[in-house]
Jmol script that loads the backbone (N, CA, C; Angstrom):
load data "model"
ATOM      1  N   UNK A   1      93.171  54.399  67.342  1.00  0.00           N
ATOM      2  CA  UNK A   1      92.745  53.025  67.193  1.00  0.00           C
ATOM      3  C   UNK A   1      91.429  52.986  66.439  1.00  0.00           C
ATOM      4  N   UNK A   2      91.204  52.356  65.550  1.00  0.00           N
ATOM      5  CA  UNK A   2      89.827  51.805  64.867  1.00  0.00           C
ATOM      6  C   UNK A   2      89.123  51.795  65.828  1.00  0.00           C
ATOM      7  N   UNK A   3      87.496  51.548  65.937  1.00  0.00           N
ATOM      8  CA  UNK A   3      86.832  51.231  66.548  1.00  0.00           C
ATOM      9  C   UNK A   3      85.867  49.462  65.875  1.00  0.00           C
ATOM     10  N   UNK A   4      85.721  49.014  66.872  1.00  0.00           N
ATOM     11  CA  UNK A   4      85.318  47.797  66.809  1.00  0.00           C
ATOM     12  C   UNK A   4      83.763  47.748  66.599  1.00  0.00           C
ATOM     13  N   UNK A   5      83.128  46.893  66.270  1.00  0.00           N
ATOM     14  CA  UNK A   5      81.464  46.290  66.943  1.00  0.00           C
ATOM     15  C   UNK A   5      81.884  45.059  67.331  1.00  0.00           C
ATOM     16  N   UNK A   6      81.400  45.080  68.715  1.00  0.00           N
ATOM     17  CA  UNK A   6      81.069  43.532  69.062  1.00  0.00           C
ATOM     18  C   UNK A   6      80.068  42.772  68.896  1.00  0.00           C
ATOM     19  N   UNK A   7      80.644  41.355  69.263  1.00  0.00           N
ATOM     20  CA  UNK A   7      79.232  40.378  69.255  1.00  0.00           C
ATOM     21  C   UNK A   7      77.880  40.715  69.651  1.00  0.00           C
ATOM     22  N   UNK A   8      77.673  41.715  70.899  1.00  0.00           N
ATOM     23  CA  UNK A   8      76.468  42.141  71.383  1.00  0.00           C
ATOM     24  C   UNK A   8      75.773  43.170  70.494  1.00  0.00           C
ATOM     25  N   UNK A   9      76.306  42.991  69.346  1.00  0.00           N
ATOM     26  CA  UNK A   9      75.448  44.063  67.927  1.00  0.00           C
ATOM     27  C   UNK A   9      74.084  43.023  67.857  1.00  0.00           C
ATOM     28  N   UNK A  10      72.900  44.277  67.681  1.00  0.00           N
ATOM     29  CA  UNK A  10      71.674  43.896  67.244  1.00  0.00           C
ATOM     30  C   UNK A  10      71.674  43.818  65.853  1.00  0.00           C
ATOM     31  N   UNK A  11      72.032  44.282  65.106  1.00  0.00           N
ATOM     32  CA  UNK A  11      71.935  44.559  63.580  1.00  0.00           C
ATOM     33  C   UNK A  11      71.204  45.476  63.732  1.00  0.00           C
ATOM     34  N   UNK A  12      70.864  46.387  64.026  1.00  0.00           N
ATOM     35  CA  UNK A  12      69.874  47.463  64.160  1.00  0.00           C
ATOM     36  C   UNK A  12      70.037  48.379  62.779  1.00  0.00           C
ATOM     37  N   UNK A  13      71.660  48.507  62.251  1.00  0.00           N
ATOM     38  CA  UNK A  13      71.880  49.264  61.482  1.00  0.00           C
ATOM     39  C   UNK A  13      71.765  50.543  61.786  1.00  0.00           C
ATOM     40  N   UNK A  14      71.484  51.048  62.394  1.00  0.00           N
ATOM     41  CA  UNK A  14      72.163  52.468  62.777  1.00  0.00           C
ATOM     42  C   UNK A  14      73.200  52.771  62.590  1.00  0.00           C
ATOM     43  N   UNK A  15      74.260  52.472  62.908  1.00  0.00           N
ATOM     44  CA  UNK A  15      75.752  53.017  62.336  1.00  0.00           C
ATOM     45  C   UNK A  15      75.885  53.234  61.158  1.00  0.00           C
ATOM     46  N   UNK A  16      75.793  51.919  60.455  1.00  0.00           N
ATOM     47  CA  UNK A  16      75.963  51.969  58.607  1.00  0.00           C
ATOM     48  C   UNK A  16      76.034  53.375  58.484  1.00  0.00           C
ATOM     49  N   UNK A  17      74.691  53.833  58.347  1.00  0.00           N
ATOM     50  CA  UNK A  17      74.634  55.339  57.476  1.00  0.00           C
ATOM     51  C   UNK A  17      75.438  56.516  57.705  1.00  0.00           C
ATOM     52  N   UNK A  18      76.073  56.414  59.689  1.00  0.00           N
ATOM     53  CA  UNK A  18      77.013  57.546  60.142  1.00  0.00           C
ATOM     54  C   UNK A  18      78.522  57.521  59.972  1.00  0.00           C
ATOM     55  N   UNK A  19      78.688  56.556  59.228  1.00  0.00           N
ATOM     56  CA  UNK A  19      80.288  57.054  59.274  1.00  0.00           C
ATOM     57  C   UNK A  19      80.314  57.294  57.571  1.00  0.00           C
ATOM     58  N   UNK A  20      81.788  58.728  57.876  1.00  0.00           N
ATOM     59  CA  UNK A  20      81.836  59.202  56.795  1.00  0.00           C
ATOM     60  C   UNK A  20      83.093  58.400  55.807  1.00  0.00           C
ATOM     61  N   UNK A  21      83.168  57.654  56.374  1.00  0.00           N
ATOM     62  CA  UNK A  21      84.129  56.791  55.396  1.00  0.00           C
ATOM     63  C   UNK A  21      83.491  55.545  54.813  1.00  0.00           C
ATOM     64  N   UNK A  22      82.071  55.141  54.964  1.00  0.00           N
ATOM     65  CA  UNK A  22      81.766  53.900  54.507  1.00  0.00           C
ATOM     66  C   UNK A  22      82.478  52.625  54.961  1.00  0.00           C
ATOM     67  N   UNK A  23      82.862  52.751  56.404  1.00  0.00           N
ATOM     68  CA  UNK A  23      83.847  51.762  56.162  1.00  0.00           C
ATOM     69  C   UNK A  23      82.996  50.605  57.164  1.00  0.00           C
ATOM     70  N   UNK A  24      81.534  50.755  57.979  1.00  0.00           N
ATOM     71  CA  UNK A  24      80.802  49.690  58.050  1.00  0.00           C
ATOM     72  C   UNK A  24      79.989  49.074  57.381  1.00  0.00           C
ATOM     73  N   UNK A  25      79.918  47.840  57.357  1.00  0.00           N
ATOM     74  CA  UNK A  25      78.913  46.738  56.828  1.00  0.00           C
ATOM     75  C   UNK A  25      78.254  45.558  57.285  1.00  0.00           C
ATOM     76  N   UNK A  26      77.221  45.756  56.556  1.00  0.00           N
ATOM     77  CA  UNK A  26      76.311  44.536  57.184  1.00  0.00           C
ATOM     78  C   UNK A  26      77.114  43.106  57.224  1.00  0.00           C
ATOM     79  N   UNK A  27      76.964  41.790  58.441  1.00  0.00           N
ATOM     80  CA  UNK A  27      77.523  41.229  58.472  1.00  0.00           C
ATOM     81  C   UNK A  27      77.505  40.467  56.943  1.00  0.00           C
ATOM     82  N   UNK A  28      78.524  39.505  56.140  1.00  0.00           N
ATOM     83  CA  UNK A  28      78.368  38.598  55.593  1.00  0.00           C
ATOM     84  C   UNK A  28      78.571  39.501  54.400  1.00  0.00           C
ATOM     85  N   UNK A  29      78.594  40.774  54.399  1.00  0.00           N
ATOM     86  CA  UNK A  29      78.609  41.815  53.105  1.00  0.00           C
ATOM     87  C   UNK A  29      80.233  41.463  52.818  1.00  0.00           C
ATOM     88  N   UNK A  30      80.414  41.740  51.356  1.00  0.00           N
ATOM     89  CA  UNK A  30      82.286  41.896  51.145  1.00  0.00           C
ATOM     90  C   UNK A  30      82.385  43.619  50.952  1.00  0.00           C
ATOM     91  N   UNK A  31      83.587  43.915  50.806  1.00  0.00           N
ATOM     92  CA  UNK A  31      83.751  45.487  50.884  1.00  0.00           C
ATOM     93  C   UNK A  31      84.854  45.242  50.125  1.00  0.00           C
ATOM     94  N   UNK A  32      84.791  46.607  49.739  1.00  0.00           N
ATOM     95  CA  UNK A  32      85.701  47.149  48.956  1.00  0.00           C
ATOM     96  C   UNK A  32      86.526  48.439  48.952  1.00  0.00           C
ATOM     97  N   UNK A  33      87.664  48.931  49.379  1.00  0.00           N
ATOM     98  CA  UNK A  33      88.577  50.124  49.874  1.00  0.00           C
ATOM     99  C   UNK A  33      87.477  51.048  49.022  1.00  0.00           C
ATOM    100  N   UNK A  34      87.318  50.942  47.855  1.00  0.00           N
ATOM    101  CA  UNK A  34      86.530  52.310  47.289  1.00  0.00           C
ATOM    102  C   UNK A  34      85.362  52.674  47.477  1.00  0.00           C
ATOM    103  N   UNK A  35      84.456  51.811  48.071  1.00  0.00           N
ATOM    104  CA  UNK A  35      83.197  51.908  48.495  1.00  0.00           C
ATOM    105  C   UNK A  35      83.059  53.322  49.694  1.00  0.00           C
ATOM    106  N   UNK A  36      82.267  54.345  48.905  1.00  0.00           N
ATOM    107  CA  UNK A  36      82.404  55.703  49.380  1.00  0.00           C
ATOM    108  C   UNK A  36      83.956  56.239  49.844  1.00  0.00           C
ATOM    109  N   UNK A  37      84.883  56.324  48.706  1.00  0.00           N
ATOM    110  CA  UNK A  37      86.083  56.948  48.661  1.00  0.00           C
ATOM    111  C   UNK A  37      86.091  57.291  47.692  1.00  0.00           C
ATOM    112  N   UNK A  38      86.961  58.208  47.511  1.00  0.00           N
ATOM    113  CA  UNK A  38      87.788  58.670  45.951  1.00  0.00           C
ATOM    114  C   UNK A  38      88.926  57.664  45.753  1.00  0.00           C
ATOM    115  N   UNK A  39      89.131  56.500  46.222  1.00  0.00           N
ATOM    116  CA  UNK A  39      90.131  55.573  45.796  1.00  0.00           C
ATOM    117  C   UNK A  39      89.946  54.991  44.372  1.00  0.00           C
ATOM    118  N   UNK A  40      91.165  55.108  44.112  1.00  0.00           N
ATOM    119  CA  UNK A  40      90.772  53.913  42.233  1.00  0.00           C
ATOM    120  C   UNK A  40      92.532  53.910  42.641  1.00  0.00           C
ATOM    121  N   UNK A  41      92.621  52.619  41.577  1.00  0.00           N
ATOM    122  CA  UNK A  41      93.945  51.710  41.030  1.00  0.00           C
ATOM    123  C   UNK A  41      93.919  50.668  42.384  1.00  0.00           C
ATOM    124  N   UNK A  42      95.374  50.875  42.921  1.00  0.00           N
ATOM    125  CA  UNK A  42      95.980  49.671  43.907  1.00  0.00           C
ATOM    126  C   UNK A  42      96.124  50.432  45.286  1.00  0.00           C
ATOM    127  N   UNK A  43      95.637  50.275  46.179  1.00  0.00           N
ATOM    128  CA  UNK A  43      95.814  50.592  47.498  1.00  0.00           C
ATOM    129  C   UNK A  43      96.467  49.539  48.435  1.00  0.00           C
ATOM    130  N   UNK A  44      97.257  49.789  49.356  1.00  0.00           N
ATOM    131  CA  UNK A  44      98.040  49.309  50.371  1.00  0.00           C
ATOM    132  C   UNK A  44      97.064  49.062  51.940  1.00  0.00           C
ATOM    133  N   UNK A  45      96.474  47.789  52.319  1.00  0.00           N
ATOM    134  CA  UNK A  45      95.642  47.846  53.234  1.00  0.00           C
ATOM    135  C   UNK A  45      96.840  47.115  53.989  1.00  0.00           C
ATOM    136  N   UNK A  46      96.290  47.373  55.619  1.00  0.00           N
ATOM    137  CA  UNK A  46      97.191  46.885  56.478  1.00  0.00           C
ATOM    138  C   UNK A  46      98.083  45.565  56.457  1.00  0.00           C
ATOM    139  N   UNK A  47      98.835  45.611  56.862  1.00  0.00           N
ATOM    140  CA  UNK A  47      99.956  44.172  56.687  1.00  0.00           C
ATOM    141  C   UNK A  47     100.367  44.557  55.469  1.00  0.00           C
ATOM    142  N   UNK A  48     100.421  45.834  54.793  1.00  0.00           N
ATOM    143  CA  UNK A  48     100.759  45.755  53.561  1.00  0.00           C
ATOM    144  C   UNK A  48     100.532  44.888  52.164  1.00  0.00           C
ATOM    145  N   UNK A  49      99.587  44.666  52.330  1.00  0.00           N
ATOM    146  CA  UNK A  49      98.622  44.154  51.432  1.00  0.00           C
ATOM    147  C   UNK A  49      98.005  44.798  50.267  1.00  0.00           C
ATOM    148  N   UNK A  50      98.441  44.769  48.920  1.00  0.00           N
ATOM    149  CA  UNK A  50      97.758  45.701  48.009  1.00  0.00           C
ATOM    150  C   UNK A  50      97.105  44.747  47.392  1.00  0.00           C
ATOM    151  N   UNK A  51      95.913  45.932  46.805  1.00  0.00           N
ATOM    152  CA  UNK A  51      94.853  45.134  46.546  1.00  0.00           C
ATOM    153  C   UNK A  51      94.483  46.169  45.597  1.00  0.00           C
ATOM    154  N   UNK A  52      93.731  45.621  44.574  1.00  0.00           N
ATOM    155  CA  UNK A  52      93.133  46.934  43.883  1.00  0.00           C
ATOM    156  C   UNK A  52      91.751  47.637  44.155  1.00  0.00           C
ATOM    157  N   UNK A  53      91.517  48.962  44.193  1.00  0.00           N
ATOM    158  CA  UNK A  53      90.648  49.527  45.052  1.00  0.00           C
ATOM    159  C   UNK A  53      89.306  49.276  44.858  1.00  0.00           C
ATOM    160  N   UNK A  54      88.611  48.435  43.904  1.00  0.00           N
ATOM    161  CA  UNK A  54      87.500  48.161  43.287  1.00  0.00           C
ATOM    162  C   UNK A  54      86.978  46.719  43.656  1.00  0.00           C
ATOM    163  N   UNK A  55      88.177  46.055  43.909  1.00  0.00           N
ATOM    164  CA  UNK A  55      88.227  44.040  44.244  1.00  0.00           C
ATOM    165  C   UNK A  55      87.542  43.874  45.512  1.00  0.00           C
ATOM    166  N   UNK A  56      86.407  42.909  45.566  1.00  0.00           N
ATOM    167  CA  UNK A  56      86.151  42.845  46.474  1.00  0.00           C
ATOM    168  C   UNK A  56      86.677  42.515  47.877  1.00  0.00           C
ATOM    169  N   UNK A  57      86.398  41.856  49.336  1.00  0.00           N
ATOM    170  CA  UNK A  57      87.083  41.903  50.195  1.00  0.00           C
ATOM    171  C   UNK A  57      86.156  40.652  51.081  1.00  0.00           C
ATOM    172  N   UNK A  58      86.921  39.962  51.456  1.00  0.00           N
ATOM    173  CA  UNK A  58      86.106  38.982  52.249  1.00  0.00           C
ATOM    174  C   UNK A  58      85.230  40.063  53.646  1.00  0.00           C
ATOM    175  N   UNK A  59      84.403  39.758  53.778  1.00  0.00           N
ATOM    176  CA  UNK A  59      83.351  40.353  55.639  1.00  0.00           C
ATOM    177  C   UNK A  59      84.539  39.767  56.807  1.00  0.00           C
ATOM    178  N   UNK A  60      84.696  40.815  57.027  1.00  0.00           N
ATOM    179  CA  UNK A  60      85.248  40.619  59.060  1.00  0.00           C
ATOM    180  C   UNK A  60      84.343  39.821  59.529  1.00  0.00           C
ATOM    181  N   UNK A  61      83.107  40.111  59.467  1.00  0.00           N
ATOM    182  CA  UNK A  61      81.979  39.681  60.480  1.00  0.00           C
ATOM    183  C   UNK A  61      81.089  38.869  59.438  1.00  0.00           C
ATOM    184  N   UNK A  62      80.548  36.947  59.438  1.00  0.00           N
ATOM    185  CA  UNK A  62      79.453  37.046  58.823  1.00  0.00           C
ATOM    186  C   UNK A  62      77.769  37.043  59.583  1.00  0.00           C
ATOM    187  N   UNK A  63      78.103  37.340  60.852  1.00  0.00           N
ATOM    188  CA  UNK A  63      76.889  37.412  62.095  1.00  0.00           C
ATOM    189  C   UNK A  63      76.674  38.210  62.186  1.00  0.00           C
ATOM    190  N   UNK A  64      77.099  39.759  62.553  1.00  0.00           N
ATOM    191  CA  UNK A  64      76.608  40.761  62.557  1.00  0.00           C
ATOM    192  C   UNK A  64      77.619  42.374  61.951  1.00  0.00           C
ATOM    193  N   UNK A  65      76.933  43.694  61.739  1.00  0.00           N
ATOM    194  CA  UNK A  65      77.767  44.763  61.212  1.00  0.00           C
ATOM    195  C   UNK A  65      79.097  44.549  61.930  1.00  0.00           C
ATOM    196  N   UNK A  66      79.915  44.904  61.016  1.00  0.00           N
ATOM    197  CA  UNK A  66      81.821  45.323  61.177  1.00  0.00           C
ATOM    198  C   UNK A  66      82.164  46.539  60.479  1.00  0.00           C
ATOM    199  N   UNK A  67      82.974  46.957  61.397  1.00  0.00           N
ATOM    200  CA  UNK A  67      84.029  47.808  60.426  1.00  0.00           C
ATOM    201  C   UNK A  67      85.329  47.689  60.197  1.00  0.00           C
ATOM    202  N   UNK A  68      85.528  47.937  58.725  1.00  0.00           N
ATOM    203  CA  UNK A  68      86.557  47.585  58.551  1.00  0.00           C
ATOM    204  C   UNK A  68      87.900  48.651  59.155  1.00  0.00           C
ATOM    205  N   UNK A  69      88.452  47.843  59.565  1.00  0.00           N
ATOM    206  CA  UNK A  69      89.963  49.186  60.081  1.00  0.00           C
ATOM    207  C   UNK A  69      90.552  49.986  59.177  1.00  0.00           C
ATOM    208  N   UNK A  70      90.608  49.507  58.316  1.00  0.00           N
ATOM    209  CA  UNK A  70      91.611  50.097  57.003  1.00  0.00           C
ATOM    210  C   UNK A  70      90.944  51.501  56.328  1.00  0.00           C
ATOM    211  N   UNK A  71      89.561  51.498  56.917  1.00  0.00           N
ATOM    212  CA  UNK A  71      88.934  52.880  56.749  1.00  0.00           C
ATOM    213  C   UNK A  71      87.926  53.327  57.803  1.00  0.00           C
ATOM    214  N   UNK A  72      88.316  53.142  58.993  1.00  0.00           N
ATOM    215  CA  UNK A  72      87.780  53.860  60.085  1.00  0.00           C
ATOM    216  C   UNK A  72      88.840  54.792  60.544  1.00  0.00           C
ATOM    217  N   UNK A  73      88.407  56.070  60.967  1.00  0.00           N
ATOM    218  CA  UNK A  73      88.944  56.860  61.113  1.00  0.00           C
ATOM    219  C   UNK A  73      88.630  57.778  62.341  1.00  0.00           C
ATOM    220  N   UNK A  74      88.256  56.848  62.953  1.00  0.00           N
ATOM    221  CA  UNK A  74      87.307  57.594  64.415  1.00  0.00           C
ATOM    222  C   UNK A  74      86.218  58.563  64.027  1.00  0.00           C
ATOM    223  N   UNK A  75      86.171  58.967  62.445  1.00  0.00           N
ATOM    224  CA  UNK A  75      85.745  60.199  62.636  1.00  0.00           C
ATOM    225  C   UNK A  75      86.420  61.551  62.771  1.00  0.00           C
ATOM    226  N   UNK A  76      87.784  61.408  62.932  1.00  0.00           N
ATOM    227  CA  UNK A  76      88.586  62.424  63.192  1.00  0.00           C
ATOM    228  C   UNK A  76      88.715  63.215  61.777  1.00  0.00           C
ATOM    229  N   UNK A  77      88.525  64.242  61.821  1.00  0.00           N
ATOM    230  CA  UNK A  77      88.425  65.119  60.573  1.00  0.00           C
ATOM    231  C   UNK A  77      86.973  65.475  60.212  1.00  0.00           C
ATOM    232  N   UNK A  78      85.943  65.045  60.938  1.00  0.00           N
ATOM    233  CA  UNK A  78      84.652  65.077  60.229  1.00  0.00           C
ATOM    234  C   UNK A  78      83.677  65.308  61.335  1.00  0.00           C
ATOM    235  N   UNK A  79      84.125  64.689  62.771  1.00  0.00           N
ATOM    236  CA  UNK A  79      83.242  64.942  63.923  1.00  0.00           C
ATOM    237  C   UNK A  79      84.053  64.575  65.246  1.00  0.00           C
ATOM    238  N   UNK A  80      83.810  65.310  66.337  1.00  0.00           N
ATOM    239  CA  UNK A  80      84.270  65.430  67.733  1.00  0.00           C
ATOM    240  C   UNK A  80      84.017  63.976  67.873  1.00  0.00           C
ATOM    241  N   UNK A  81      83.187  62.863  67.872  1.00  0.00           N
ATOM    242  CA  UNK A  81      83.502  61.450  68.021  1.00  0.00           C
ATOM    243  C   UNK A  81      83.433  60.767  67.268  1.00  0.00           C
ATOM    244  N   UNK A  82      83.737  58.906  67.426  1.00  0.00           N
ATOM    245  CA  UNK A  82      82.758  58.423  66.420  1.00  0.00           C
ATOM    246  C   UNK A  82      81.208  58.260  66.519  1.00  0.00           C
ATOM    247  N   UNK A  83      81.034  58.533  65.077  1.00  0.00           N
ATOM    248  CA  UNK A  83      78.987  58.977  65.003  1.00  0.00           C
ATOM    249  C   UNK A  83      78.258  57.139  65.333  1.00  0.00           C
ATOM    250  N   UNK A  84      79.640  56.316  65.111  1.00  0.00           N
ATOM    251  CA  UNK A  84      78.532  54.955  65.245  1.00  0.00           C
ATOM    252  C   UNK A  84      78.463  54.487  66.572  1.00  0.00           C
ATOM    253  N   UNK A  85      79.481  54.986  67.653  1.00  0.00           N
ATOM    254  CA  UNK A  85      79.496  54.921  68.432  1.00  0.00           C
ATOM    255  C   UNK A  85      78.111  55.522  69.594  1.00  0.00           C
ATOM    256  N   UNK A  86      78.236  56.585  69.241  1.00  0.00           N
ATOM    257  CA  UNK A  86      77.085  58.157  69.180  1.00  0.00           C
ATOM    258  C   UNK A  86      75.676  57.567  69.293  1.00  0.00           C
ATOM    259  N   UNK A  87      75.541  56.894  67.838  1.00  0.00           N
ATOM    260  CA  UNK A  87      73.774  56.556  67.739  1.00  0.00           C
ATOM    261  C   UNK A  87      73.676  54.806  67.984  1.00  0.00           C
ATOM    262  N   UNK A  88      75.040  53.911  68.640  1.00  0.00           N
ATOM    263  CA  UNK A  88      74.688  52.561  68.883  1.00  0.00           C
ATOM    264  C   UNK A  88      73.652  52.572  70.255  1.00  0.00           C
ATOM    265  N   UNK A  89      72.413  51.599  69.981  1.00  0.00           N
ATOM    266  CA  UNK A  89      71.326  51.692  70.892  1.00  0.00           C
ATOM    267  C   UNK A  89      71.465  50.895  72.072  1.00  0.00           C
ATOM    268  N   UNK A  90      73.075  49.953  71.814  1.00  0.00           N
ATOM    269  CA  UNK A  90      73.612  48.944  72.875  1.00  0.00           C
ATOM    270  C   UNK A  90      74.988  48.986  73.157  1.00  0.00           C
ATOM    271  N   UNK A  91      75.575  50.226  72.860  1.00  0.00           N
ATOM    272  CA  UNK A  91      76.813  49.919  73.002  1.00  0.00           C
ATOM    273  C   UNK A  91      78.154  49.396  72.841  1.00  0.00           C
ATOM    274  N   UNK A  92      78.035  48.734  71.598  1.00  0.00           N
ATOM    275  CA  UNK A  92      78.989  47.918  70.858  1.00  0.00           C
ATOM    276  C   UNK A  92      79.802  48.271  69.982  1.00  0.00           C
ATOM    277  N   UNK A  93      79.908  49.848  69.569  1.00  0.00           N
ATOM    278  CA  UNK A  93      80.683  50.173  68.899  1.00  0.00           C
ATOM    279  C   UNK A  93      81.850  50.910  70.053  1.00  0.00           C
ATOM    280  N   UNK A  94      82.787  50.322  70.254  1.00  0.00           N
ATOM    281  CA  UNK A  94      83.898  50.277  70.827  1.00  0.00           C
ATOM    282  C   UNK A  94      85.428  50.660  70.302  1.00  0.00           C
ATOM    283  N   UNK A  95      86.693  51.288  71.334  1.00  0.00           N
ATOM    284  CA  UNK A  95      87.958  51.223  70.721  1.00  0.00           C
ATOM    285  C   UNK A  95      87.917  49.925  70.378  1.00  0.00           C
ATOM    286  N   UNK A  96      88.476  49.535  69.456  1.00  0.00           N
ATOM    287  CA  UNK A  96      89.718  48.455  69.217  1.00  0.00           C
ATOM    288  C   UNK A  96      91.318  48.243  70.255  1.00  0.00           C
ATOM    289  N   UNK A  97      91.029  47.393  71.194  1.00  0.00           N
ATOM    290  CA  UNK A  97      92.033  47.607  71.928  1.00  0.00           C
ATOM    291  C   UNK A  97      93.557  46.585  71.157  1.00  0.00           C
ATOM    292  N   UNK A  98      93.053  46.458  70.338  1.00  0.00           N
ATOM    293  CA  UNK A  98      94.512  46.166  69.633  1.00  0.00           C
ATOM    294  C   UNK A  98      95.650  46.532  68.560  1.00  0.00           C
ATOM    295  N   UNK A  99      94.168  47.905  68.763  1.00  0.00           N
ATOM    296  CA  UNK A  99      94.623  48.854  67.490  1.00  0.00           C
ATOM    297  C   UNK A  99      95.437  50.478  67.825  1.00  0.00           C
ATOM    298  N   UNK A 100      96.470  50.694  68.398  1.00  0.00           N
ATOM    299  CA  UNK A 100      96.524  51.969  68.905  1.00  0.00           C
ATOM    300  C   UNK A 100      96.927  53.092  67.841  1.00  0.00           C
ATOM    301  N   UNK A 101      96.486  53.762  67.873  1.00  0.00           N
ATOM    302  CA  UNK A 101      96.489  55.180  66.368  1.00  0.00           C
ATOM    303  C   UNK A 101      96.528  56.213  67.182  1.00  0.00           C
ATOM    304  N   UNK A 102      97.492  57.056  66.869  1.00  0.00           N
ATOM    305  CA  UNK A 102      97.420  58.324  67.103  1.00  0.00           C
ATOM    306  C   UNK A 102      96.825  59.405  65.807  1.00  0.00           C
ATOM    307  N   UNK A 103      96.329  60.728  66.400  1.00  0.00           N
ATOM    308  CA  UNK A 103      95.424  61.304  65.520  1.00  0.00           C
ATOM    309  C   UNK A 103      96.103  61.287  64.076  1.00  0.00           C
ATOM    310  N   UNK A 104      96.965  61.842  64.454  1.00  0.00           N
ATOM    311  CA  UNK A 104      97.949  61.972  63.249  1.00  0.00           C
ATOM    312  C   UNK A 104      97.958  60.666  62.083  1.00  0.00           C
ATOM    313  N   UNK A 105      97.701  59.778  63.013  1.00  0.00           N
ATOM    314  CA  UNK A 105      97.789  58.184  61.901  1.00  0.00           C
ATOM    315  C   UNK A 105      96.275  58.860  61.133  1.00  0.00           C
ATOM    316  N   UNK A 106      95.050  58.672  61.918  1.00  0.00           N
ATOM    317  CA  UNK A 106      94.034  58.916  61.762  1.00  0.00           C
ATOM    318  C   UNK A 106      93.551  60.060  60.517  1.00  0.00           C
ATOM    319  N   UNK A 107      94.498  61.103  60.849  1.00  0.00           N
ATOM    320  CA  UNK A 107      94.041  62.234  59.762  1.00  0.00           C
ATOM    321  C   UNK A 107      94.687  61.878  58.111  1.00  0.00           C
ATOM    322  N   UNK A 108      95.848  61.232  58.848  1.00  0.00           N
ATOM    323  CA  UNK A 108      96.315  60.752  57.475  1.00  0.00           C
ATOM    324  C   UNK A 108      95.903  59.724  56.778  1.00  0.00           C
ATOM    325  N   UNK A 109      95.159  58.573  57.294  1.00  0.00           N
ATOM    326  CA  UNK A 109      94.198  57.677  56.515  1.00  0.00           C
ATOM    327  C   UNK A 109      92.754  58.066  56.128  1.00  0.00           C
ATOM    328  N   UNK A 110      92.316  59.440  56.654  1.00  0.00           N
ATOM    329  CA  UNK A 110      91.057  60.419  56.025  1.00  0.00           C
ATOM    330  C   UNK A 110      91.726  60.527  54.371  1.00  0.00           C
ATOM    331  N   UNK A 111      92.812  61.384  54.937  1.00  0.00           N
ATOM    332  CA  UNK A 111      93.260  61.969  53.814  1.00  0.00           C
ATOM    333  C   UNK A 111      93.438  61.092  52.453  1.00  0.00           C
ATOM    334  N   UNK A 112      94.501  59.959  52.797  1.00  0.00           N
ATOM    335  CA  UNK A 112      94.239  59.230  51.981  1.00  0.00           C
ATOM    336  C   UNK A 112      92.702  58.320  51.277  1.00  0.00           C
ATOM    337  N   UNK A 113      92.132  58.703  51.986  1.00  0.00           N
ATOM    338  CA  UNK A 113      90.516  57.766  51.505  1.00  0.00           C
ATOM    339  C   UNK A 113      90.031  58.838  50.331  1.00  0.00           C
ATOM    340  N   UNK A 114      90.261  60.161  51.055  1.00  0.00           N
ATOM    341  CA  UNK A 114      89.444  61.336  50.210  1.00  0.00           C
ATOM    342  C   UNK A 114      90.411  62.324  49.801  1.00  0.00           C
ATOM    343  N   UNK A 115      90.326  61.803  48.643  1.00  0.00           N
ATOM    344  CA  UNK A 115      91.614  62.541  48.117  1.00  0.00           C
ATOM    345  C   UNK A 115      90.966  64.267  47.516  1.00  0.00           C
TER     346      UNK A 115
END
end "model"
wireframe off; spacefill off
backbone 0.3
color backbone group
């Protein structure tokens, strides 16, 4: 499963810098699948949605940091947990309880990010 931030985020920004997929951002930020990936052309984001890997992306969150699912990866492949989880100073980086992934999903959306 992805991991979440909740509402009880300070903005502290601590996370941002620990995950190795780039896949948090400041609230109100847009993102983009390639932002710290080796992605280029058209990528397939969840719901099957292609998009091209450079186009921007509306913010999950415009109140405080999010991550996006489509490139969280627990961390699996890179560290024993997630690192934003690790250095949050309140606790808000959380499973996603609506998201269930097995590792295997997980290693294979590393893979695909970093080719």
């Amino acid at each position: 499963m992805a991991i979440i931030i909740t509402d009880e985020c300070i903005n502290c920004g601590a996370c941002e810098p620990e995950c190795p997929n780039n896949a948090i951002y400041e609230g109100g930020i847009e993102w983009s699948i390639s932002d710290g990936t080796t992605i280029t052309g058209t990528y397939v984001l969840e719901g099957d949605v292609e998009v091209e890997a450079h186009a921007k992306q509306a913010p999950v969150s415009d109140e405080f940091y999010f991550i996006v699912p489509d490139k969280c990866t627990e961390c699996v492949g890179f560290h024993e947990e997630p690192q934003c989880a690790a250095v949050c100073p309140v606790d808000c980086c959380v499973p996603d309880p609506d998201r269930s992934e097995t590792e295997e999903i997980l290693l294979a959306r590393k893979e695909r990010l970093h080719l």
